[in-house]
Every structure is written in C-alpha cells, then in structure tokens.
C-alpha positions in Angstrom: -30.9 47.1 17.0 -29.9 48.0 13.6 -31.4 47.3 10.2 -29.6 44.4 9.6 -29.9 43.0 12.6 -33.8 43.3 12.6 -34.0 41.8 9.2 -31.7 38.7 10.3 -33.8 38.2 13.2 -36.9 38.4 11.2 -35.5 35.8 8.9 -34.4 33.5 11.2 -38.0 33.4 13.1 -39.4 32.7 9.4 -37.3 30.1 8.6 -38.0 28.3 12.3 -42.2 29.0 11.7 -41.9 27.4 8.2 -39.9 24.4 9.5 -42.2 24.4 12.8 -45.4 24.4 10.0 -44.1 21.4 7.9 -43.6 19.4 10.3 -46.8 19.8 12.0 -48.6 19.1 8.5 -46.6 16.1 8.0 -47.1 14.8 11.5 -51.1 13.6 11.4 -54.8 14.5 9.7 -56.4 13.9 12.6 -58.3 16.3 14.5 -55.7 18.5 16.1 -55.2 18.1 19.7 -55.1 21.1 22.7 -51.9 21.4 22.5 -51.3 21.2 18.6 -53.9 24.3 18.7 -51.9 25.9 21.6 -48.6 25.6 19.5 -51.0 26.9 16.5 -52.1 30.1 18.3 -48.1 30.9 20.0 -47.3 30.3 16.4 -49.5 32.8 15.1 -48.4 35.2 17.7 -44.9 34.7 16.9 -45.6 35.4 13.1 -47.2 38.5 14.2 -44.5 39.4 16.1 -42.3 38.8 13.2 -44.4 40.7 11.0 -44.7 43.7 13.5 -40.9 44.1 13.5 -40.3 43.6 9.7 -42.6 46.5 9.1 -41.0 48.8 12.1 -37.4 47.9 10.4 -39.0 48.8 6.7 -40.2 52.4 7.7 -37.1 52.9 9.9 -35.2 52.2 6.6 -38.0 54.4 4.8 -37.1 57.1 7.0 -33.8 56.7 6.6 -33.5 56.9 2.7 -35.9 60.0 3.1 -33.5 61.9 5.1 -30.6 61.0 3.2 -32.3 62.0 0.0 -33.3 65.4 2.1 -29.3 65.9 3.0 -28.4 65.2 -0.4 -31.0 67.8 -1.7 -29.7 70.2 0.7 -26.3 69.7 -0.2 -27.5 70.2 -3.9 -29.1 73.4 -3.3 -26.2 74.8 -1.2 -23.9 73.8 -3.8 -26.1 75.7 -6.8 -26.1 78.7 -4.7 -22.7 78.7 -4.7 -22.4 78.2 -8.1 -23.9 81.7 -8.5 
C-alpha cells in the first residue's frame, strides 16, 4: 500500500471509532453490559491497530525523506566535484 493510502485508511478507521464512541456515550449510564465491554475491547484493538499502522506509514515516510535528502546530497557533492 502506499503512503496515501495508509493514511486514508487510518483516517477513515478514526473517524468510524469516534462516531462508534459517541454513540455509545450517548446511548445509557448504566453499567455497561457484556457485550458493550466486548465492543469496548474490539474497539480498543481496532485503535491499536490503527495506531500500529499510522506509525509504520510515518517511518516509511521518515525513511523516505531520509533517502531523498541522501540522493540529493549525493547529487550535491558530485556536482561540487565537478565544479572543480
């Protein structure tokens, strides 16, 4: 998957867990039941998920920008050396 496609997918999980959230909130204060706390814990699973692949598509992009800035100081060098 590419970058943009990682960060559109984490986005779209985000906006589903913070729609999911309100409306459990607004739903009742009573004492949740088995299968509010099941939906809690696949919720908080699916956040982590989310979370997991945010951070692999932020150091992919890290990476990235590091070996472009690498190429680019490369191309620098070579290009001084020249100059000589």
């Amino acid at each position: 998957m590419t970058k943009t496609t990682h960060r559109l997918f984490a986005a779209l999980l985000a906006g589903a867990f913070a729609t999911a959230a309100t409306v459990s909130i607004a739903q009742t204060t009573a004492e949740p039941t088995h299968a509010e706390k099941k939906a809690a814990k696949k919720q908080a699973e699916a956040d982590k998920d989310a979370n997991v692949a945010q951070a692999k598509a932020d150091k992919q992009k890290t990476e990235s920008q590091s070996k472009a800035n690498e190429a680019a100081a490369d191309a620098n060098l070579k290009n001084a050396k020249k100059a000589d």
